[in-house]
KEFIVEX-514539 format. One record per residue: residue number from 1; residue in three letters; x, y, z of N, C-alpha, C in turn. Coordinates in pm, whole numbers. Atoms other than C-alpha are relative to their C-alpha. Example, Ala and Ser with C-alpha at 12.3 -4.5 7.8 and 13.67 -1.06 7.14 Angstrom:
# KEFIVEX-514539
n:res:n.u:n.v:n.w:ca.u:ca.v:ca.w:c.u:c.v:c.w
1:ala:89:-119:0:1230:-450:780:90:120:0
2:ser:-82:-119:-6:1367:-106:714:-77:109:73
This chain:
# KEFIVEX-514539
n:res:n.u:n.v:n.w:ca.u:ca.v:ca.w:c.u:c.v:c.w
1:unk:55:28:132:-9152:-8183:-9348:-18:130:-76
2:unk:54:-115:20:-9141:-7927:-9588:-103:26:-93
3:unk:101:15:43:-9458:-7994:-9724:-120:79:103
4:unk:82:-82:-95:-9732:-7732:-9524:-117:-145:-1
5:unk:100:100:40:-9975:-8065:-9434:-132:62:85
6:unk:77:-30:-12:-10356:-7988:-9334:-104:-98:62
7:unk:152:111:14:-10578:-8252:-9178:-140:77:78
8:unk:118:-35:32:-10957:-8220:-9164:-44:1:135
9:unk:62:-53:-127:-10974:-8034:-8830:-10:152:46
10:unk:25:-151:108:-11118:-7687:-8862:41:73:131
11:unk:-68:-53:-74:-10893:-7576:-8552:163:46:-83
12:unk:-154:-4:80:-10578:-7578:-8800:-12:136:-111
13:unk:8:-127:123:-10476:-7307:-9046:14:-49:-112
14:unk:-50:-27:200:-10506:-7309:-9437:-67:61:-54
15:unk:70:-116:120:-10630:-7097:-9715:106:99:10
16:unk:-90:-137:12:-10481:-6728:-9731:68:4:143
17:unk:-87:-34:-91:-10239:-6577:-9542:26:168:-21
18:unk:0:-132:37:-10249:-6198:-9518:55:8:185
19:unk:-64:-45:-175:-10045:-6052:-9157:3:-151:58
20:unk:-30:111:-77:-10043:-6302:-8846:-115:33:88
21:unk:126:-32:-127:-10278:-6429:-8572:-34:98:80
22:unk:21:-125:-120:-10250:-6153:-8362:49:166:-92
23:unk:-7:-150:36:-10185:-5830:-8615:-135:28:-1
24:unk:140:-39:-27:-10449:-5606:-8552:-9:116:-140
25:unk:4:-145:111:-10378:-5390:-8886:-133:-46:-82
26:unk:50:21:114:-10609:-5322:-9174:5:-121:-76
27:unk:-33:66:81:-10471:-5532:-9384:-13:-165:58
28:unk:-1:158:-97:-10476:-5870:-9125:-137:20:3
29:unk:101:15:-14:-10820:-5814:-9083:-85:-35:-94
30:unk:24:-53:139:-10910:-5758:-9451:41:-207:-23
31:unk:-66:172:49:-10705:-6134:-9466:-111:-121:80
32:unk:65:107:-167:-10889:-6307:-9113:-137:0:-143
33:unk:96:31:50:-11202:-6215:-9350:-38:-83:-131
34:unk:-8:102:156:-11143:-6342:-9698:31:-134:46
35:unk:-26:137:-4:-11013:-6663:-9517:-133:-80:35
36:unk:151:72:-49:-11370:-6713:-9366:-91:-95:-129
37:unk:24:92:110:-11476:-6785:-9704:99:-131:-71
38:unk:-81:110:71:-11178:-6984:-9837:50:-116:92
39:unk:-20:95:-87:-11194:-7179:-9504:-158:-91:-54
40:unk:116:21:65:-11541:-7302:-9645:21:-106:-113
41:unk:-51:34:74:-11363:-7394:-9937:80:-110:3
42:unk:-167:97:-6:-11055:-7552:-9835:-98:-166:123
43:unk:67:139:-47:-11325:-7802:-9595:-88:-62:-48
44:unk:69:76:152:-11551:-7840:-9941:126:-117:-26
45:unk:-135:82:117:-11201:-7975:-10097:43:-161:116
46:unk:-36:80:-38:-11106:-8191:-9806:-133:-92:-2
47:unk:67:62:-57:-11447:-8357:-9697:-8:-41:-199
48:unk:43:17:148:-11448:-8425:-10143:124:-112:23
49:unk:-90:85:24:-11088:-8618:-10086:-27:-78:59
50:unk:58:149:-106:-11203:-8828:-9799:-97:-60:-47
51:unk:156:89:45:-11493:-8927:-9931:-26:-55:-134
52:unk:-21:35:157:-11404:-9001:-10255:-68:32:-103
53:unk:12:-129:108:-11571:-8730:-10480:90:-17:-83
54:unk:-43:-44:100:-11394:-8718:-10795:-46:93:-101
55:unk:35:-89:97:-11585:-8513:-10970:70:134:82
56:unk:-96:-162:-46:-11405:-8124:-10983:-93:86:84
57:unk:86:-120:-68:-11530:-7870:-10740:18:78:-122
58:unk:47:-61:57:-11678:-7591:-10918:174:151:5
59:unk:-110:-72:7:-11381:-7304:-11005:-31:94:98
60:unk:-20:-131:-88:-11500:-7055:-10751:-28:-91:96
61:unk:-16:103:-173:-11474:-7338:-10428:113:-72:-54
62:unk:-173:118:-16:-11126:-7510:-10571:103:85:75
63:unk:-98:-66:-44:-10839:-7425:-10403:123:-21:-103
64:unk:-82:37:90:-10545:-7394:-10687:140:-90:68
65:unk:-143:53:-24:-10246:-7641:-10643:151:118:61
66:unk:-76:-100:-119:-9964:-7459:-10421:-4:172:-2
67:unk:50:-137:-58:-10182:-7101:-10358:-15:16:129
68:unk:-4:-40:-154:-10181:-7127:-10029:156:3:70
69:unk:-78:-4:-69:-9958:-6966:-9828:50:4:159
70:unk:-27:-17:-129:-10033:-6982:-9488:65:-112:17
71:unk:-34:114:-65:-9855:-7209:-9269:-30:-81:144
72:unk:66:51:-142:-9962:-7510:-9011:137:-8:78
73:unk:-141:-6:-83:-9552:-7539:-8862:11:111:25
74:unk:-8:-128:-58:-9500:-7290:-8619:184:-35:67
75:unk:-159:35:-112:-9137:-7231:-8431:-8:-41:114
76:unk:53:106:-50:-9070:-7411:-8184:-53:116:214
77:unk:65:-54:-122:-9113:-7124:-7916:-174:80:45
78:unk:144:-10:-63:-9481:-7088:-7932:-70:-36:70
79:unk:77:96:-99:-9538:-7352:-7706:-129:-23:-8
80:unk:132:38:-51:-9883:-7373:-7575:-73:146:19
81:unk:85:-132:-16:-9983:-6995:-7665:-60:13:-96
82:unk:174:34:121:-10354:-7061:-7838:-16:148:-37
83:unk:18:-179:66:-10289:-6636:-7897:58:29:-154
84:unk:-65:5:118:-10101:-6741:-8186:-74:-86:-140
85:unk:120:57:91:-10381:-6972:-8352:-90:69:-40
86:unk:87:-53:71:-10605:-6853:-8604:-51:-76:-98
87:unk:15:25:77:-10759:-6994:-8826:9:46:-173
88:unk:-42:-14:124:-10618:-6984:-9205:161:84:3
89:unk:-163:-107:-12:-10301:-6781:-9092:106:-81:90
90:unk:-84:46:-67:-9980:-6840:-8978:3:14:134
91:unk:-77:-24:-123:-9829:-6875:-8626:116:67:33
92:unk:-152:-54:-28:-9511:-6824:-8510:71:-51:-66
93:unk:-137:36:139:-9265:-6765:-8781:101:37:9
94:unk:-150:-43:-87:-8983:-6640:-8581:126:-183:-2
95:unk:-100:106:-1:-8778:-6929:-8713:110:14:47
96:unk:-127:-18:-81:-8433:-7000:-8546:98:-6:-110
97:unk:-125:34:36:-8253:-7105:-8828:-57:85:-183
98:unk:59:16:124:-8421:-6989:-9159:-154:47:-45
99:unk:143:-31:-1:-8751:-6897:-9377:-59:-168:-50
100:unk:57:130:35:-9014:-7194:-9474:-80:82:-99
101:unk:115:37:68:-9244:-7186:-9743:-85:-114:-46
102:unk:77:146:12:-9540:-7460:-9824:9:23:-209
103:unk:38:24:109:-9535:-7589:-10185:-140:-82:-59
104:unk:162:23:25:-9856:-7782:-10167:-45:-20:118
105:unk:26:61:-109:-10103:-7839:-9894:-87:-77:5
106:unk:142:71:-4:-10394:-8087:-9838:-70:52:-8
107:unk:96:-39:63:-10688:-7999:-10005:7:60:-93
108:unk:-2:-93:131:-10556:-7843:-10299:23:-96:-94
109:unk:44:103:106:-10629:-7961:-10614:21:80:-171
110:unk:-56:-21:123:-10470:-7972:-10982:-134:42:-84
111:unk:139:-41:99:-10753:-7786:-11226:-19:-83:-114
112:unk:51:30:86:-10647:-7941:-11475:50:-179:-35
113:unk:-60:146:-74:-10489:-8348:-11344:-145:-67:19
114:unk:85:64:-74:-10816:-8338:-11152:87:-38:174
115:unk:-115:55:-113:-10502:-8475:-10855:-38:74:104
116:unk:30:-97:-147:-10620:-8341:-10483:78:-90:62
117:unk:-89:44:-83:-10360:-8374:-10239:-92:-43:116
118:unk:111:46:-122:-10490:-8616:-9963:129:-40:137
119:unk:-102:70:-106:-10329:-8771:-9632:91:69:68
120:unk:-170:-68:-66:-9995:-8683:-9450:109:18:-70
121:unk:-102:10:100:-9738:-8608:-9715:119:7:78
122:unk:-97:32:-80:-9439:-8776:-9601:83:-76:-103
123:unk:-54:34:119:-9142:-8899:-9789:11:16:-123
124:unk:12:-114:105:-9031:-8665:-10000:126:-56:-99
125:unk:-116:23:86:-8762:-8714:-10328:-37:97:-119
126:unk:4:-82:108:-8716:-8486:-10576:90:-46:-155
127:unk:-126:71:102:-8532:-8589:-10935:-59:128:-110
128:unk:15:-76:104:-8504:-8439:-11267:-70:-62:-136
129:unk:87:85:88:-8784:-8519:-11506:48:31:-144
130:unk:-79:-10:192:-8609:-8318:-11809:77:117:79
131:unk:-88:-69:-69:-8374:-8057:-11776:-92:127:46
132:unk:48:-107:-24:-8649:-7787:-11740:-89:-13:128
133:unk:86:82:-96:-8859:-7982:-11452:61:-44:74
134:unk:-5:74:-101:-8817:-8112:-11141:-138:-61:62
135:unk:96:40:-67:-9019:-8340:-10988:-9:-83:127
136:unk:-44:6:-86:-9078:-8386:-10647:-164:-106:38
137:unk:62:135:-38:-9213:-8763:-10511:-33:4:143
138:unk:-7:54:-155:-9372:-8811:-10178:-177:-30:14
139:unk:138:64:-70:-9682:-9007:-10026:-101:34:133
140:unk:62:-84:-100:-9972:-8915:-9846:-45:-120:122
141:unk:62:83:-141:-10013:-9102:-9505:-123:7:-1
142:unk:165:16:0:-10381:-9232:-9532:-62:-180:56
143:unk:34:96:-113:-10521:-9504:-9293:-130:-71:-77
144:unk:110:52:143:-10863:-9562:-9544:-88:-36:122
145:unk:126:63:-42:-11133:-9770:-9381:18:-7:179
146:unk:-42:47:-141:-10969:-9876:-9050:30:108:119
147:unk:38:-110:-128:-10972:-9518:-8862:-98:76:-48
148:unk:62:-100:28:-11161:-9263:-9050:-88:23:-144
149:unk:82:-35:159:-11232:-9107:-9410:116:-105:-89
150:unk:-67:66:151:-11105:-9310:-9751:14:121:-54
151:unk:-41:-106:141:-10944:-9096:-9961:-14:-67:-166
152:unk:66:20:82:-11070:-9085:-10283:81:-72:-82
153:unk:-57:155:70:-10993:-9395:-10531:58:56:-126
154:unk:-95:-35:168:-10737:-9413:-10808:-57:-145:-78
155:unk:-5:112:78:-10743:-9669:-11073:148:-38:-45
156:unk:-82:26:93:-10478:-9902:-11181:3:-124:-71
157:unk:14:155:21:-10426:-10220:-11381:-155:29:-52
158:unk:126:4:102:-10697:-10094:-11621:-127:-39:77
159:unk:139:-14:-106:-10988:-10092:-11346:36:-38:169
160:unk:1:42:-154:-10857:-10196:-11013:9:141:88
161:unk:13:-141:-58:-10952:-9911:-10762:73:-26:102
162:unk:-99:-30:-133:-10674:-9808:-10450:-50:100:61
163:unk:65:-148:-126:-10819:-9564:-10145:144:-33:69
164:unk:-62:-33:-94:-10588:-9497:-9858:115:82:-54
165:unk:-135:-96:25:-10216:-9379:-9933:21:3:-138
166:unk:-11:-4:93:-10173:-9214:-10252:186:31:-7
167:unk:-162:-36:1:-9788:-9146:-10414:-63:110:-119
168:unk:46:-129:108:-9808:-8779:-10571:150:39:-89
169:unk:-76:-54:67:-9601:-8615:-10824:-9:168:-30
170:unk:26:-101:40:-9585:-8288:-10828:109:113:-105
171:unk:-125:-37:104:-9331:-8099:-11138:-30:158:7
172:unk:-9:-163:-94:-9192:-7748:-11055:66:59:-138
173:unk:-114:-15:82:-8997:-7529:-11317:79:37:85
174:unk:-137:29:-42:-8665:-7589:-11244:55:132:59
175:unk:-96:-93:7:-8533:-7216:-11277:-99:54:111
176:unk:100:-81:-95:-8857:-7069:-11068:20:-88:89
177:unk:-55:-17:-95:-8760:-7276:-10808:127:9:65
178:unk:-163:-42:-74:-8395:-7192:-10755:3:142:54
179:unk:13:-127:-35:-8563:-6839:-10696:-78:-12:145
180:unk:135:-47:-86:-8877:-6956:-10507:27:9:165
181:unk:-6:-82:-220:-8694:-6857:-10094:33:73:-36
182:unk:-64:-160:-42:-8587:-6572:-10196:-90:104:-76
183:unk:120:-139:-3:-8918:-6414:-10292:-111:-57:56
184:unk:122:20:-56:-9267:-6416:-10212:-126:-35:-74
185:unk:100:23:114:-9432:-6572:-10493:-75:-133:41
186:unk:12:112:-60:-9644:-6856:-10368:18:-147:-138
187:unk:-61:96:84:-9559:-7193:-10521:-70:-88:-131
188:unk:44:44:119:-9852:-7204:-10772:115:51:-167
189:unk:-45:-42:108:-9650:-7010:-10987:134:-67:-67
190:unk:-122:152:35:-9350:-7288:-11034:-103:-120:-21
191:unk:97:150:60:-9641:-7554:-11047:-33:-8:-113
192:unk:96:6:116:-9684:-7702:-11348:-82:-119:8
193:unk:125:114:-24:-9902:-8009:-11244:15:-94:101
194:unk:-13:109:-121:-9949:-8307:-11014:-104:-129:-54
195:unk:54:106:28:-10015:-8657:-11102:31:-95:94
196:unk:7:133:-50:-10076:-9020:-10983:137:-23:-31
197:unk:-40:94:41:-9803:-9224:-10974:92:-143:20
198:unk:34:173:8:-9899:-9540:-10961:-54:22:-65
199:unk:71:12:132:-10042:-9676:-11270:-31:-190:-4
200:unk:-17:187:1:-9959:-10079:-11215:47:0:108
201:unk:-31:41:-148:-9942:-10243:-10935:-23:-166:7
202:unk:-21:209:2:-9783:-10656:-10923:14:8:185
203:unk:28:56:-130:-9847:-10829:-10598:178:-78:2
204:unk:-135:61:-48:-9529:-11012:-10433:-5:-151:-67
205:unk:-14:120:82:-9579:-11322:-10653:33:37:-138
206:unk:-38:-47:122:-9527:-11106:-10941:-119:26:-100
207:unk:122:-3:101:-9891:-11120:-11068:-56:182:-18
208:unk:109:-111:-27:-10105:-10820:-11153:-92:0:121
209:unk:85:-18:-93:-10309:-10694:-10890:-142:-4:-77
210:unk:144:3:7:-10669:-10747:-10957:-122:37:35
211:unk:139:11:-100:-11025:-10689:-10856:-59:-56:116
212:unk:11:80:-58:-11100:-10818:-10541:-143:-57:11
213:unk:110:42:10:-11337:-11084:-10513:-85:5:133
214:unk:81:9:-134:-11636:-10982:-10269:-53:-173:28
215:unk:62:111:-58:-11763:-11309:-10247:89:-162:9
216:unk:-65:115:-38:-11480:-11537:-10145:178:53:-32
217:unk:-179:-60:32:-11071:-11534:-10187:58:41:-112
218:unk:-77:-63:175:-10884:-11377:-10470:127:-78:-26
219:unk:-76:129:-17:-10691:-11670:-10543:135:32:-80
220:unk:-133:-37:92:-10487:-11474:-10838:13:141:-6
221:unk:-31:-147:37:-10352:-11117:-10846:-73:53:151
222:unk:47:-39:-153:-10459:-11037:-10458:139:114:57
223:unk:-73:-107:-37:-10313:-10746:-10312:73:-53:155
224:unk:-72:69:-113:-10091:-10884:-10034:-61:46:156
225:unk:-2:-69:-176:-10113:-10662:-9698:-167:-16:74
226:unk:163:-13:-60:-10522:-10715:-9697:-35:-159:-24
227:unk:29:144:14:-10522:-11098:-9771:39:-138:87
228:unk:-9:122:-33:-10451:-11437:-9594:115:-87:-120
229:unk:-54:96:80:-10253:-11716:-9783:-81:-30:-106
230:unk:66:37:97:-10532:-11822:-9955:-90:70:-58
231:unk:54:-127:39:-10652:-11474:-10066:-112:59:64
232:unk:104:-24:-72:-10883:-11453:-9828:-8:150:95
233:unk:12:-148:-48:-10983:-11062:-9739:28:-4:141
234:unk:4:15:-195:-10874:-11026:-9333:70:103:92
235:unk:-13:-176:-41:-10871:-10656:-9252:-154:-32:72
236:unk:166:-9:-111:-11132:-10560:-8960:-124:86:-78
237:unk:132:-91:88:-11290:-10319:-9283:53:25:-85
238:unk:-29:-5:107:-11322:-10320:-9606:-37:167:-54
239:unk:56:-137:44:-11332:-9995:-9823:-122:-8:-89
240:unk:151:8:29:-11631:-9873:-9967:-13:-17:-166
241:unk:54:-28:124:-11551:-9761:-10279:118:-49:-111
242:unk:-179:32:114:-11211:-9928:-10447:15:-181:67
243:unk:-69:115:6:-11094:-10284:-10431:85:-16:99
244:unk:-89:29:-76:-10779:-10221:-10219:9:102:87
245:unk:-62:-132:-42:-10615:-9956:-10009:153:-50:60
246:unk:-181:7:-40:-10215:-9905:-9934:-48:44:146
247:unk:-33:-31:-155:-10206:-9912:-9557:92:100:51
248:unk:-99:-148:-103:-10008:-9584:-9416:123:-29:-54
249:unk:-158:15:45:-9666:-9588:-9646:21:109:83
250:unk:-86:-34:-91:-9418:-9476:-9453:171:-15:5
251:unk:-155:25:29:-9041:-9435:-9435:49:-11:-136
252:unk:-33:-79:138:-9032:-9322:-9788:168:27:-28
253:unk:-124:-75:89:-8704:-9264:-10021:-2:2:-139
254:unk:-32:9:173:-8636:-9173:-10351:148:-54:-43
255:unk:-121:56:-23:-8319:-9354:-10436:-10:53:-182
256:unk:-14:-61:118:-8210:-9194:-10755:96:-88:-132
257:unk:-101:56:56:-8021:-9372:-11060:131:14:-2
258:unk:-132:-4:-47:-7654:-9453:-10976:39:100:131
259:unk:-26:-77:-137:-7729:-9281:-10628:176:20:26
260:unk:-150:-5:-49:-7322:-9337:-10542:110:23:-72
261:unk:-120:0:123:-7171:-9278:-10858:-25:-84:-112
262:unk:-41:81:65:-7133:-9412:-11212:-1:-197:18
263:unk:-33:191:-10:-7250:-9820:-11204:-64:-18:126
264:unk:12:4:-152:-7333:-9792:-10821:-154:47:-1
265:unk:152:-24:-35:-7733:-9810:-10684:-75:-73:-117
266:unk:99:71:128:-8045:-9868:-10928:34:65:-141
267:unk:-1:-74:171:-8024:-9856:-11309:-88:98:-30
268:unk:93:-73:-8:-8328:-9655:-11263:-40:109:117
269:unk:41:-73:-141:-8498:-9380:-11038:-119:-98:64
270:unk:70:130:-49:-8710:-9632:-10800:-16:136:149
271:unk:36:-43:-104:-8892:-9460:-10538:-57:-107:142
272:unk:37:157:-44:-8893:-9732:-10224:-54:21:132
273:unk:102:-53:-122:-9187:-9689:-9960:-26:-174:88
274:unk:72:145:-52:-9350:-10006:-9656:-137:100:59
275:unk:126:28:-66:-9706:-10015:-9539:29:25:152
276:unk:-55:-78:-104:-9648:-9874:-9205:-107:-96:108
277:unk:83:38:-99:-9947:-10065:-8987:-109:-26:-46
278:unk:147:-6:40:-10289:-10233:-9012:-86:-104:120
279:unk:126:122:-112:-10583:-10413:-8794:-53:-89:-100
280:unk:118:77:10:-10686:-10747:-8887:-90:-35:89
281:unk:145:90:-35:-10995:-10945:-8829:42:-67:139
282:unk:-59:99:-117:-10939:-11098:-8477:-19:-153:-3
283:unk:-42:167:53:-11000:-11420:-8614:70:-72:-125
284:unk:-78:13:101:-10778:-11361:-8911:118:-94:43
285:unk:-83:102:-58:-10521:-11652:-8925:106:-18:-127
286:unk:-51:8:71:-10224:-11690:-9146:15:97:-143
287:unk:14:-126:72:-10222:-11337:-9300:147:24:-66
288:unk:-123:-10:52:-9960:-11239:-9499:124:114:84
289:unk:-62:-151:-49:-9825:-10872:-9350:19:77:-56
290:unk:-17:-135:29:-9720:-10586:-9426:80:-30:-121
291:unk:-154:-10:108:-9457:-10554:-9802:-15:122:21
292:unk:-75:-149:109:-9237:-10287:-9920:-47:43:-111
293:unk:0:0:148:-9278:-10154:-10265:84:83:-25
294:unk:-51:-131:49:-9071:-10007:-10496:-37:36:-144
295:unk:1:-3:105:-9149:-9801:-10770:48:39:-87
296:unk:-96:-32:143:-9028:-9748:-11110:-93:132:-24
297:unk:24:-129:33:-9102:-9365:-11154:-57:41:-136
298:unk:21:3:163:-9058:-9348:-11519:-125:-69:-82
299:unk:106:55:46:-9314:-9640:-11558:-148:-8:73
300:unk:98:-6:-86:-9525:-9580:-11261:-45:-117:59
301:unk:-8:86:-44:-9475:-9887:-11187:41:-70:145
302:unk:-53:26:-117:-9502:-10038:-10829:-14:-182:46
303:unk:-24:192:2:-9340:-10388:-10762:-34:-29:169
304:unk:11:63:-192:-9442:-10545:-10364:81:-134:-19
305:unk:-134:99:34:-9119:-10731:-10246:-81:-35:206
């Protein structure tokens, strides 16, 4: 993945990156220390996405959208040598084939979107939003109520709130990154923002998704993967703070307009993700399952087939 991802276990590296786990120079030490604080930081930003905080951290505890350059992928001959772990710094970067850099990582957050990257970012697509932009599509693996933290709630459909797996957007300039491997500029400086997008969201009958009703079935506009036939809620846990949540998308593509040529694929760019796994109710009975969705990019629009 070449997304640097981060989850909320304060054995992992993120924040700065100055030398490597084991340089003993000036300058690595000078880095090990500034990360102490921006490790502080970077587990303000996460324990704010899980928990569904929306309000902005304060400008001296945000972490800026792709400033971080350390990395959590190490090569693959580090094996099982914990001499190479540090916290906020890289590992072993003795790649075999190549260099890596991270363009965003979990817990960083757009200043001015508000957008904090949450989950496992997986399923990646990149397209061309104008000729000066690229923008690069992929979803954050987020589980919501049923293992751990909710990541913090979007709105769509003019009030309906979504926790678990968000779909991010993040838009690069085009020309800064045809440069950005072959220097050392980290990848805020090609960022120009990161949004939602999802905006609408129709259920597999074609309706709007809706509010769900706490006190009985959602008979119209029910979000499929958390309902019964007769809209009846039948997940082992509901979220706390949103209406729905996308269950763990997974197996992600961006399928691009006329992917194969002229006439050939979608008339549109359609980004097409499934719900990856969920626990119902053990006395849940006639549940629907898991859909696909795909969405319409342009309109932010996501259809469940």
């Amino acid at each position: 993945r070449a997304l640097a991802t981060h989850q909320p276990r304060l054995s992992l590296r993120h924040g700065t990156s100055e030398g490597s786990a084991t340089d003993p120079s000036p300058a690595a030490s000078a880095g090990r220390a500034l990360y102490r604080r921006r490790a502080t930081m970077s587990r303000l930003a996460l324990l704010m996405a899980a928990t569904g905080a929306r309000k902005m951290l304060q400008d001296d505890s945000m972490i800026p959208l792709g400033s971080t350059t350390a990395l959590v992928c190490e090569a693959s001959d580090a094996g099982d040598n914990m001499a190479l772990v540090a916290d906020g710094l890289s590992g072993d970067t003795d790649w075999p084939h190549g260099h890596l850099k991270p363009i965003v990582t979990v817990g960083e957050t757009d200043p001015n979107t508000g957008v904090t990257i949450t989950g496992v970012p997986d399923g990646m697509g990149p397209y061309l939003l104008d000729e000066d932009t690229v923008r690069l599509v992929f979803q954050s693996e987020s589980y919501g109520p049923l293992t751990a933290y909710e990541t913090y709630t979007y709105t769509v459909n003019d009030g309906v709130k979504f926790t678990g797996s968000h779909l991010y957007g993040v838009d690069m300039d085009r020309s800064k990154l045809g440069e950005f491997m072959s220097n050392d500029v980290p990848a805020s400086d090609m960022i120009k923002q990161a949004v939602n997008m999802i905006e609408t969201v129709y259920n597999a009958n074609g309706e709007l998704v809706v509010k769900r009703n706490p006190d009985g079935p959602t008979t119209t506009g029910a979000f499929d993967s958390a309902v019964d036939v007769a809209g009846n809620y039948v997940l082992e846990a509901m979220p706390t703070e949103a209406d729905w949540h996308y269950m763990s998308m997974c197996s992600s593509h961006m399928a691009p307009k006329h992917q194969w040529g002229e006439g050939m694929g979608f008339v549109d760019d359609v980004y097409l993700t499934v719900e990856e796994w969920t626990n119902y109710d053990p006395n849940a009975t006639a549940f629907i399952g898991l859909p696909m969705h795909a969405v319409d990019v342009a309109t932010k629009t996501a259809y469940t087939t």
